[in-house]
ROVOSE-927584 format. One record per residue: residue number from 1; x, z, y of N, C-alpha, C in turn. Coordinates in steps of 0.001 Angstrom, whole numbers. Example, Ala and Ser with C-alpha at 12.3 -4.5 7.8 and 13.67 -1.06 7.14 Angstrom:
# ROVOSE-927584
- pos; n_x; n_z; n_y; ca_x; ca_z; ca_y; c_x; c_z; c_y
- 1; 13190; 7800; -5690; 12300; 7800; -4500; 13200; 7800; -3300
- 2; 12850; 7080; -2250; 13670; 7140; -1060; 12900; 7870; 30
END
This chain:
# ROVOSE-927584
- pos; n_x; n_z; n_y; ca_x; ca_z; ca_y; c_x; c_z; c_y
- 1; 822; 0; -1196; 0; 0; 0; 863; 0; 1256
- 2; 1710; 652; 879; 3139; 1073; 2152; 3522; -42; 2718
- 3; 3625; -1239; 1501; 4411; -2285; 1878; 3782; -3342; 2102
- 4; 2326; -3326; 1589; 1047; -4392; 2197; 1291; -3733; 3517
- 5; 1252; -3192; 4171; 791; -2970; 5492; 1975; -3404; 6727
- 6; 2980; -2564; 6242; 4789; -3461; 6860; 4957; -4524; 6888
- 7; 4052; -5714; 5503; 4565; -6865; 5523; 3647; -7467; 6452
- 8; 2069; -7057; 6846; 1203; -7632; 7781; 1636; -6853; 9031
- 9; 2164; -6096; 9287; 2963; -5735; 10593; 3871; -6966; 10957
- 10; 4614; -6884; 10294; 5483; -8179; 10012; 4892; -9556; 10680
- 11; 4337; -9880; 9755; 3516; -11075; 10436; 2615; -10961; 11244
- 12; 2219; -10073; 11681; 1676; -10129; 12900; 2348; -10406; 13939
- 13; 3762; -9282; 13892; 4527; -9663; 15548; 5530; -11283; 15254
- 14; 5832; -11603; 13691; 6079; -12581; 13952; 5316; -14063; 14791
- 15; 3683; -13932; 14261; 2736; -14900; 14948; 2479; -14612; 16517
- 16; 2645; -13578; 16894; 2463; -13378; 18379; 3974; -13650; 18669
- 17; 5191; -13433; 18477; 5918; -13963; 18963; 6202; -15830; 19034
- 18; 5602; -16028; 17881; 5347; -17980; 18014; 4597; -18116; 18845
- 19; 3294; -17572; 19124; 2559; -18014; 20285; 2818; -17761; 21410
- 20; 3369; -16622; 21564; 4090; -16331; 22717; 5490; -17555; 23542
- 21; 6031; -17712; 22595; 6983; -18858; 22731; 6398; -19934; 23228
- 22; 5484; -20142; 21968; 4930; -21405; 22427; 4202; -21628; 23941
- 23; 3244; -20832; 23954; 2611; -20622; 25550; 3798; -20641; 26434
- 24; 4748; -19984; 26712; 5725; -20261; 27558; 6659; -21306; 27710
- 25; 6332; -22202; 26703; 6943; -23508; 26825; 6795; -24815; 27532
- 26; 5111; -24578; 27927; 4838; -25269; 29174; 5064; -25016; 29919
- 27; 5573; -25984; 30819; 5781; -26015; 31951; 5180; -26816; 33369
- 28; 4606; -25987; 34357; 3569; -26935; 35278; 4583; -27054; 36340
- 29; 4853; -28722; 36339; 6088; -29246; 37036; 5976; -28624; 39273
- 30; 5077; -29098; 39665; 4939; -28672; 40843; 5470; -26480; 41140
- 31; 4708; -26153; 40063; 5370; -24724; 40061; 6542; -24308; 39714
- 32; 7555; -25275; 39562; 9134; -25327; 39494; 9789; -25932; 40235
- 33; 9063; -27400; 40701; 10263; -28185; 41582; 9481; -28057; 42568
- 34; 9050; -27576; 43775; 7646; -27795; 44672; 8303; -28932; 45794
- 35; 7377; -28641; 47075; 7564; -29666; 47422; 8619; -29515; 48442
- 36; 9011; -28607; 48958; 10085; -28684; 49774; 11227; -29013; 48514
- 37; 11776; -28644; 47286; 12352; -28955; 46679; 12251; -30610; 46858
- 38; 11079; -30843; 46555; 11161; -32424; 46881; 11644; -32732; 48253
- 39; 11660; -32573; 49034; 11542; -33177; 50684; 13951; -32821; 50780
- 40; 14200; -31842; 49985; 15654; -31928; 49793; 15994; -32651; 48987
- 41; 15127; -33123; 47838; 16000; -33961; 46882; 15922; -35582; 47577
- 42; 14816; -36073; 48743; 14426; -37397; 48805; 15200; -37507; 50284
- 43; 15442; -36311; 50766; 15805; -36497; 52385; 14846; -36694; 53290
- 44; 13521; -36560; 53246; 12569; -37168; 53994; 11143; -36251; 53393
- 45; 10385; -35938; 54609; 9089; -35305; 54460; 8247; -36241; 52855
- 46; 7732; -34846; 52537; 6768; -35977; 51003; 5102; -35333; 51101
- 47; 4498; -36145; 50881; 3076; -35838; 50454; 2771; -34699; 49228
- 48; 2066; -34006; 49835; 1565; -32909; 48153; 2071; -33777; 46848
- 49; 2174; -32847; 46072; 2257; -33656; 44450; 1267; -34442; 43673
- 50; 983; -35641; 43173; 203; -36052; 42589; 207; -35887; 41468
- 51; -664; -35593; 40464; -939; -35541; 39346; -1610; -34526; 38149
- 52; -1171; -34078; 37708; -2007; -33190; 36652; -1137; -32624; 35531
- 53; -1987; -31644; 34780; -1521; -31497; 33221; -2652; -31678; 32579
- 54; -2094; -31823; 31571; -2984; -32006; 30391; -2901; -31751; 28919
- 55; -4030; -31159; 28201; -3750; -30432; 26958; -4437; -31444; 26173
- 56; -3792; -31449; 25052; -4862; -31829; 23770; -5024; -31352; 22183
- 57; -4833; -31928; 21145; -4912; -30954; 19610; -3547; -31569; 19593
- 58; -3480; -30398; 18400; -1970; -30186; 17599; -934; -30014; 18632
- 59; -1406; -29372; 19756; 147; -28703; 20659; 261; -29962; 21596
- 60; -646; -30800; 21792; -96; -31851; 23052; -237; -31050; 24428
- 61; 637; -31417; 25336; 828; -31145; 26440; 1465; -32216; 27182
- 62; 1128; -32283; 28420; 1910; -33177; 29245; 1332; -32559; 30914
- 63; 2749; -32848; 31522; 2369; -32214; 33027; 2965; -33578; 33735
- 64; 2494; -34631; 34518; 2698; -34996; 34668; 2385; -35553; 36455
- 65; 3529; -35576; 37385; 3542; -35091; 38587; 4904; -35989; 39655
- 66; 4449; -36344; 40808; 5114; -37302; 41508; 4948; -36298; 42793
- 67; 5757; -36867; 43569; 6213; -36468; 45222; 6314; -38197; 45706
- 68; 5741; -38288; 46943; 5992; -39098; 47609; 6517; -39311; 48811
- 69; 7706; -39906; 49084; 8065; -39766; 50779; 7056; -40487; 51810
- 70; 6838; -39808; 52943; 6133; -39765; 53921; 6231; -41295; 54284
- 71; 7309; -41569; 54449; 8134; -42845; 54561; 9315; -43566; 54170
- 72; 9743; -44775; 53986; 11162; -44901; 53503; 10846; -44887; 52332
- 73; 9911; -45361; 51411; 9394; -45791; 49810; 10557; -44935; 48958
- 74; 10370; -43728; 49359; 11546; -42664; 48483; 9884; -41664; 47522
- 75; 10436; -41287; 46142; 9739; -41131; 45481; 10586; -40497; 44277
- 76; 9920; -39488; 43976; 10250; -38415; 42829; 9434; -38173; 41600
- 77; 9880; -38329; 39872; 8410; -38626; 39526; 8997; -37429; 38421
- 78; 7824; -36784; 37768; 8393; -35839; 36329; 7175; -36172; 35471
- 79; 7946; -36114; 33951; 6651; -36058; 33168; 7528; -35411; 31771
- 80; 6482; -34085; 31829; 6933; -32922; 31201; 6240; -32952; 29561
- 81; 6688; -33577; 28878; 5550; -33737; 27717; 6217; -33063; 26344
- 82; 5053; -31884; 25554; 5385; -31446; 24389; 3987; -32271; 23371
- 83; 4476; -32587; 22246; 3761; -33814; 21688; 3894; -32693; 19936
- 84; 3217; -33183; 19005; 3099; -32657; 17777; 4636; -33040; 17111
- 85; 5013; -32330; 16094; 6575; -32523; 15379; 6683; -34369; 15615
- 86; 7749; -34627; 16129; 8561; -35834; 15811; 8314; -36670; 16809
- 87; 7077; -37018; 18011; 6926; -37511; 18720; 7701; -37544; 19846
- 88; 8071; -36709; 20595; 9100; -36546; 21756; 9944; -37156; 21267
- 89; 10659; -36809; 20027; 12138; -37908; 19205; 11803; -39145; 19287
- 90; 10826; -39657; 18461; 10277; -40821; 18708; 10281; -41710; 19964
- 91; 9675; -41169; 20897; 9314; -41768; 22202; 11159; -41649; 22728
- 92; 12003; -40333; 22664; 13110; -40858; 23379; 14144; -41811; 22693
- 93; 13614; -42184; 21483; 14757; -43173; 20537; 14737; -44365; 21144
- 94; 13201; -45096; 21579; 13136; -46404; 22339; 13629; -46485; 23926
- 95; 14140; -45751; 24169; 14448; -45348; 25452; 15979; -45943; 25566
- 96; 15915; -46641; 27151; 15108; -47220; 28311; 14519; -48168; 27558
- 97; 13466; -48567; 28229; 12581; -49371; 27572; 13358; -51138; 27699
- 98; 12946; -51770; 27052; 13256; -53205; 26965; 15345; -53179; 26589
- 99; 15425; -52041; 25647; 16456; -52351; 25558; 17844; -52022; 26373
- 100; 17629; -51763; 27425; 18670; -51873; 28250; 19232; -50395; 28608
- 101; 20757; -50829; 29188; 21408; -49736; 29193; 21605; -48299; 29712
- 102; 22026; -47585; 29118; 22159; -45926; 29184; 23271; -45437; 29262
- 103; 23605; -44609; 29927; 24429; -43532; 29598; 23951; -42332; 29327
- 104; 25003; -41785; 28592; 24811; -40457; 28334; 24766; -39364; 29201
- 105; 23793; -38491; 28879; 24503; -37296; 30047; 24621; -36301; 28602
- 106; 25668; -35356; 29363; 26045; -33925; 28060; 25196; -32873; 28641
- 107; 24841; -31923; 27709; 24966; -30827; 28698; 23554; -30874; 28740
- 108; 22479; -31370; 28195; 21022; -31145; 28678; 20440; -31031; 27630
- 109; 19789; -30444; 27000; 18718; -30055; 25692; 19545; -30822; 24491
- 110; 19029; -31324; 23354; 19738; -31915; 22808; 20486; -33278; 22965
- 111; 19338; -34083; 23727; 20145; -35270; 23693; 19738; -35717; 25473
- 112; 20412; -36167; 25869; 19844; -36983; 27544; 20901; -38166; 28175
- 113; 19938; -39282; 28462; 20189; -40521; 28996; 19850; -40130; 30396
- 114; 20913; -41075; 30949; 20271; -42116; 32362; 20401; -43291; 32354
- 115; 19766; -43964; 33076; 19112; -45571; 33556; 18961; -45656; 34618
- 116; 18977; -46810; 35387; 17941; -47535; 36260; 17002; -48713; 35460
- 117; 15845; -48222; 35622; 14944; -49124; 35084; 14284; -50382; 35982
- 118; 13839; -50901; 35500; 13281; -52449; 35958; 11872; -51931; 37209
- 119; 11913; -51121; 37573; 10656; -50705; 38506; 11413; -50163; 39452
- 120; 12571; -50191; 39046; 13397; -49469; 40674; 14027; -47602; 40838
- 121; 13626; -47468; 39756; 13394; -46028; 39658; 15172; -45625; 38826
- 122; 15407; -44748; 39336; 17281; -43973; 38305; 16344; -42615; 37709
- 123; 16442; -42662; 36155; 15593; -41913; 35456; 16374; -41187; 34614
- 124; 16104; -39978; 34417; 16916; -38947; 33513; 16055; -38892; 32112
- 125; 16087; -39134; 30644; 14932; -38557; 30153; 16403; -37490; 29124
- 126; 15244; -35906; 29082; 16244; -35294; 27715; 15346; -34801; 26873
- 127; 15363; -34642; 25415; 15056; -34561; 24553; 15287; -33339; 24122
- 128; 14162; -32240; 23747; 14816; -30408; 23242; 13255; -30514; 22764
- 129; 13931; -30094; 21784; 12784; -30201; 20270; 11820; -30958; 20307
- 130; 10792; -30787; 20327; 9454; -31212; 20343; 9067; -31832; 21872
- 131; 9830; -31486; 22953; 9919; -31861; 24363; 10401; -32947; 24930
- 132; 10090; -33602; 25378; 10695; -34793; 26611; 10164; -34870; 27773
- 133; 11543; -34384; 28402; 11552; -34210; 30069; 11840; -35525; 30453
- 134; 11419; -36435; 31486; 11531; -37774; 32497; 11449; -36904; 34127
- 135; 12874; -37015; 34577; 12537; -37528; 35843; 13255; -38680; 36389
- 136; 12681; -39359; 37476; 12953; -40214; 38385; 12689; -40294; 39337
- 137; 13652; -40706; 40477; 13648; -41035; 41733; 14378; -42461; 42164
- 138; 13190; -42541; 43185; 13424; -43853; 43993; 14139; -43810; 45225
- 139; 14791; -44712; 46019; 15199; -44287; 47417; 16766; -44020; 47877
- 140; 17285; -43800; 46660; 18334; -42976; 47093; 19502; -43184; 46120
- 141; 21014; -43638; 46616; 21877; -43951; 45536; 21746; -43171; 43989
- 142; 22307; -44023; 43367; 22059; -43657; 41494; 23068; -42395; 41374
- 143; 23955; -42732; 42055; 24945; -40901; 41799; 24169; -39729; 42550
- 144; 23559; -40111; 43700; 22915; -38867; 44055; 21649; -39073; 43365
- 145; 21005; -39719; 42806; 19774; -39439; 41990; 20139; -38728; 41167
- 146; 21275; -39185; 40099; 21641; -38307; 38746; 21793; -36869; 39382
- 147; 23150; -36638; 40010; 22639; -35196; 40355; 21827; -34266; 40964
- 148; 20759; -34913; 41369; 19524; -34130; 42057; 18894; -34367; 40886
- 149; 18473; -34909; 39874; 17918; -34843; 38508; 18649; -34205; 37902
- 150; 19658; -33865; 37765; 20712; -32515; 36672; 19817; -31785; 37424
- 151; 20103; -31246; 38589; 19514; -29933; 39180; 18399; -29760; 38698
- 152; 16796; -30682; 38555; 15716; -30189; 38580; 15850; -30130; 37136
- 153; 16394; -30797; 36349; 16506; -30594; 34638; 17197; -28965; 34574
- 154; 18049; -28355; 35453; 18373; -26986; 34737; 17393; -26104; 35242
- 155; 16871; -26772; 36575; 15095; -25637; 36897; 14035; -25649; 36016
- 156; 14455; -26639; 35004; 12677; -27048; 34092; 13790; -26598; 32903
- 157; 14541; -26469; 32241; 15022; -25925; 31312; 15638; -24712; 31523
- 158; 15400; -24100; 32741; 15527; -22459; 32305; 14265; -22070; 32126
- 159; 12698; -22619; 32124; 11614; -22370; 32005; 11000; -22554; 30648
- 160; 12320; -22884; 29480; 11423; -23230; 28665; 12304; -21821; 27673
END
């Protein structure tokens, strides 16, 4: 009886600690990078954040959220997505899209590229478990994009 009861102790704080994890693994992008964060990363006044989150079954999540400059077509975009086992991998294996080239960055969740993609945009995506972080910005040389995207990647990955 001693040990029926220790072992459902047991699993109890083990399941509240998974959910616990888990719940804290979202992340609502505007409540990390806000918008003065934006208005330093673009150089230029930005419009509120556009966009949303969104939940669905089997653990989908996605927060997905833009800054826009006032003026000067400068633009900041994130899309914070936790997807069911294997999908985030998935989606960052085809990455950049149409093929084209990447570098590596070290140093960010398990795996992370940059690009400039065909829309104009210098895009970070990194890959940590079940997660894929995208940001991009428009406007502004590709070396200072990458490192104003390192920065908001270690603000959204100390949150997870």
């Amino acid at each position: 009886m001693k040990h029926s009861l220790i072992a459902g102790l047991v699993i109890a704080v083990v399941g509240l600690s998974a959910d616990s994890a888990w719940a804290g693994g979202k992340v609502d992008i505007p409540a990390v990078i806000t918008k003065a964060d934006a208005e330093k990363i673009l150089g230029v006044p930005v419009k509120d954040a556009q966009g949303g989150n969104k939940e669905g079954k089997d653990g989908f999540y996605d927060s997905e959220w833009s800054y826009e400059g006032v003026k000067g077509g400068k633009t900041l975009v994130f899309d914070f997505l936790i997807g069911p086992p294997g999908l985030a991998a998935t989606m960052f294996s085809v990455l950049p899209p149409g093929g084209g080239k990447s570098t590596k960055v070290e140093g960010f969740g398990d795996k992370a590229i940059f690009y400039h993609d065909k829309t104009g945009l210098d895009m970070m995506n990194i890959l940590k478990g079940d997660t894929l972080i995208t940001i991009g910005i428009h406007g502004i040389p590709a070396a200072a994009a990458l490192e104003h995207e390192k920065a908001a990647a270690r603000k959204i990955l100390g949150r997870l």
